[in-house]
KEFI-297850 format. One line per 4 residues: number of its first residue (from 1); their letters; for each residue x negated, y negated, z of N, C-alpha, C. Coordinates in Angstrom, 2 decimals. Atoms other than C-alpha are relative to their C-alpha. Example, Ala and Ser with C-alpha at 12.3 -4.5 7.8 and 13.67 -1.06 7.14 Angstrom:
1> AS> -0.89/1.19/0.00/-12.30/4.50/7.80/-0.90/-1.20/0.00 | 0.82/1.19/-0.06/-13.67/1.06/7.14/0.77/-1.09/0.73
//
This chain:
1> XXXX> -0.04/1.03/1.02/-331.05/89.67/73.40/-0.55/0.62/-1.29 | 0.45/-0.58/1.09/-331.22/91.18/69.79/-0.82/-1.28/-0.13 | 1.45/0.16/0.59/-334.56/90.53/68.13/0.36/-0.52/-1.58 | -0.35/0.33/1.28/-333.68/88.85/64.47/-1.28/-0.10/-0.88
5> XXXX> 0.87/0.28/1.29/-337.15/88.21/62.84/-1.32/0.09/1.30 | 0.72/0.04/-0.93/-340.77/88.63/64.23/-1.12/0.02/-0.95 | 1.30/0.21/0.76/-343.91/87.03/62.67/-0.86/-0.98/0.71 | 1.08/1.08/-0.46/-347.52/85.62/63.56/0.27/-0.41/1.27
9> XXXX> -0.38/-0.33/-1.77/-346.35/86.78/67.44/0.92/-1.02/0.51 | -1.34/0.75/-0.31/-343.09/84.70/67.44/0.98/1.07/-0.52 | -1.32/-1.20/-0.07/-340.11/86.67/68.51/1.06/-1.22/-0.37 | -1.69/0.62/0.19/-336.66/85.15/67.27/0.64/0.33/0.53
13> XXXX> -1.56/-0.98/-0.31/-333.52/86.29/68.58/1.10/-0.95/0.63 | -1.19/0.92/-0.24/-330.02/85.23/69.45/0.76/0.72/1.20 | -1.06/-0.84/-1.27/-327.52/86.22/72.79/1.10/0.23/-0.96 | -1.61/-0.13/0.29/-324.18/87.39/72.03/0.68/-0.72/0.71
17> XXXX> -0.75/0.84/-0.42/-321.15/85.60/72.84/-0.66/-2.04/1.07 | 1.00/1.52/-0.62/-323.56/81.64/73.28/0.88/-0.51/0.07 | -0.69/0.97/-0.39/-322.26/78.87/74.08/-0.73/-0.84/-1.28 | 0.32/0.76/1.19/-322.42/75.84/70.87/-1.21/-0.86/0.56
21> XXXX> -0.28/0.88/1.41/-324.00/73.67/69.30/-1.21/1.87/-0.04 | 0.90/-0.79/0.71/-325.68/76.91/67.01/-1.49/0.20/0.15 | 0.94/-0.11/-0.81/-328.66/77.92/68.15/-0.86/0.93/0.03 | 0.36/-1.36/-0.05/-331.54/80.86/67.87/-1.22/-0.50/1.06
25> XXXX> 1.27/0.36/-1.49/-334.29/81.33/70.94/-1.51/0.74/-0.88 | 1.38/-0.42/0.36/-338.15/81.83/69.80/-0.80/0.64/1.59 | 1.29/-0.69/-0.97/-341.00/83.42/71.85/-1.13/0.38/-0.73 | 1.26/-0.06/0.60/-344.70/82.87/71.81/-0.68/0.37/1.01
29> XXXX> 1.02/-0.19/-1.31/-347.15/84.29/74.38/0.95/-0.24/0.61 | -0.17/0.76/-0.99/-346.10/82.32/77.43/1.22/-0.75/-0.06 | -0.98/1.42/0.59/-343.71/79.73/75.60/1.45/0.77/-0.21 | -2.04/-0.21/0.71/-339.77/79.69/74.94/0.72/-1.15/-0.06
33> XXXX> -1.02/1.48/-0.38/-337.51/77.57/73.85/0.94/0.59/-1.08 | -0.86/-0.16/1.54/-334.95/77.29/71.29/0.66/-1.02/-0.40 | -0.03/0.78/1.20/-333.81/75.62/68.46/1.17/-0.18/-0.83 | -1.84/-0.14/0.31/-330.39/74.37/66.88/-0.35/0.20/-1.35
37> XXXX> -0.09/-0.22/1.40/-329.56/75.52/63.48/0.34/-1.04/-0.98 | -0.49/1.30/0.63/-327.60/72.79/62.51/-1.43/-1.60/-0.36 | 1.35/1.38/-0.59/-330.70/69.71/63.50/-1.23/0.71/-0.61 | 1.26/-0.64/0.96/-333.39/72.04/62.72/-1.48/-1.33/1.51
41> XXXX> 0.62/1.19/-1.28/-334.75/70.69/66.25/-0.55/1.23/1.66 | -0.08/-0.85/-1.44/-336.04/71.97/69.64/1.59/-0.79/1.11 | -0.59/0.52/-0.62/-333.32/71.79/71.91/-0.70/-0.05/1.59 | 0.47/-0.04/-1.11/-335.10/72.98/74.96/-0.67/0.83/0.27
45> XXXX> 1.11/-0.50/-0.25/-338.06/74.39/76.03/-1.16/-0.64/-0.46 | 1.03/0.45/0.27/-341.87/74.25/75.15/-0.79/0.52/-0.76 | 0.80/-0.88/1.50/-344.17/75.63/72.27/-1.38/-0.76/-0.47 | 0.95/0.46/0.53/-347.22/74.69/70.84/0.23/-1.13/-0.97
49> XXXX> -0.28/0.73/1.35/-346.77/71.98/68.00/-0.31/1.20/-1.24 | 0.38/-0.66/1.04/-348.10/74.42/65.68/0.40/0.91/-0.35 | -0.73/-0.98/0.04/-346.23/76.82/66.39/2.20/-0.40/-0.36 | -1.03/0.63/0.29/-342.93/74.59/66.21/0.28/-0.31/-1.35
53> XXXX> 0.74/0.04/1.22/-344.21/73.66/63.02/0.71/1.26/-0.74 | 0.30/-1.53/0.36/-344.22/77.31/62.08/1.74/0.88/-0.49 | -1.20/-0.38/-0.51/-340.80/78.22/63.66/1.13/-0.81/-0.98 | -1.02/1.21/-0.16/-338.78/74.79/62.15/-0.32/0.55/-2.07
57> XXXX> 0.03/0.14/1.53/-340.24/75.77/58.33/0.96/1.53/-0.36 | -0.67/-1.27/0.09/-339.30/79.50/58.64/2.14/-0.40/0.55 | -1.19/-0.23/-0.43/-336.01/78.56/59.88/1.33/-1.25/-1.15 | -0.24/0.21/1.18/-335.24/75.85/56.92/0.21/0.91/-0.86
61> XXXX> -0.38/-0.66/0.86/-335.86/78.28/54.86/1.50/1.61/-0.29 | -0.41/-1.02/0.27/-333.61/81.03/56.18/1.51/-0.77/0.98 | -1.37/0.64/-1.10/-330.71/78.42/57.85/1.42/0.66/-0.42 | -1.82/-0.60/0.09/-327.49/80.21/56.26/0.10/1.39/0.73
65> XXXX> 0.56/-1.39/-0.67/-329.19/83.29/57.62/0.71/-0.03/1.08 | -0.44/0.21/-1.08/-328.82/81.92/60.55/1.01/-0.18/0.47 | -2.00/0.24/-0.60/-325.38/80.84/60.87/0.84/1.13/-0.13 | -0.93/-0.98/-0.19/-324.22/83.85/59.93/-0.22/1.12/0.67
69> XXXX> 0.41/-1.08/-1.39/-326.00/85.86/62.54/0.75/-0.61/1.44 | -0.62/0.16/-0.79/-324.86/83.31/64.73/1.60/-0.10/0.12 | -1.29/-0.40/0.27/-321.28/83.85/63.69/0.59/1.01/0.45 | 0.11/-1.32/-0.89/-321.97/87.39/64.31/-0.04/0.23/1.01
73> XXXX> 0.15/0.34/-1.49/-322.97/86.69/67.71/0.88/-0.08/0.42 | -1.18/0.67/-0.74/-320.01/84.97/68.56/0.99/1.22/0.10 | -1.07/-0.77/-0.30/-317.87/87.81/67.65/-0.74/1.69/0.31 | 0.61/-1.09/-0.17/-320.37/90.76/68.99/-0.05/0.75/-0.78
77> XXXX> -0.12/-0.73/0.88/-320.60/92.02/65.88/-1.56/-0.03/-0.16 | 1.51/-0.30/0.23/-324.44/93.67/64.58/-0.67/-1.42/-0.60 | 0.44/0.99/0.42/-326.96/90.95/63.78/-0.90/0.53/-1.28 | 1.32/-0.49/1.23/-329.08/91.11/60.28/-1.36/-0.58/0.97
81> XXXX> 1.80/0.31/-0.32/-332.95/91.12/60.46/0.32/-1.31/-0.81 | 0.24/1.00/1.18/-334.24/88.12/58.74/-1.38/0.14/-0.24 | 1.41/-0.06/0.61/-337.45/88.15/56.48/-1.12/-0.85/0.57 | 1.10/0.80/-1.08/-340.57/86.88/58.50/-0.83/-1.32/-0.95
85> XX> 0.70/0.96/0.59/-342.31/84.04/57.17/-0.68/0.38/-0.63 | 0.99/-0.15/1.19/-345.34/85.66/56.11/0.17/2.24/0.00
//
């Protein structure tokens, strides 16, 4: 699973060829879940609040980012980095 962004010990990253609705997976310690691009939401898993928090502002800010990594995805093509929060 490429690695897309990694700050304040949250890993990002996306699978190749996913299945919809748009979508990137986090990792904290222990925790995973992930999060739709579109909603700007957990879809499933578990995280700290504070860390959700964390994850949901960084990912506002970088949402076209996102779609077009996950675009990339879809057609196994290289993913960009994206700029870490802090």
């Amino acid at each position: 699973m490429p690695e897309i962004c990694r700050f304040l010990g949250i890993i990002i990253s996306m699978y190749y060829r996913e299945h919809g609705p748009p979508h990137f997976h986090a990792k904290y310690d222990d925790y995973r879940a992930s999060f739709s691009i579109l909603e700007l939401n957990v879809l499933e898993g578990d995280m700290p609040r504070r860390v959700v928090t964390l994850i949901l502002e960084w990912a506002f800010k970088h949402r076209e980012e996102l779609l077009e990594d996950w675009n990339f995805a879809q057609e196994k093509q290289e993913l960009k980095k994206i700029t870490p929060l802090v």
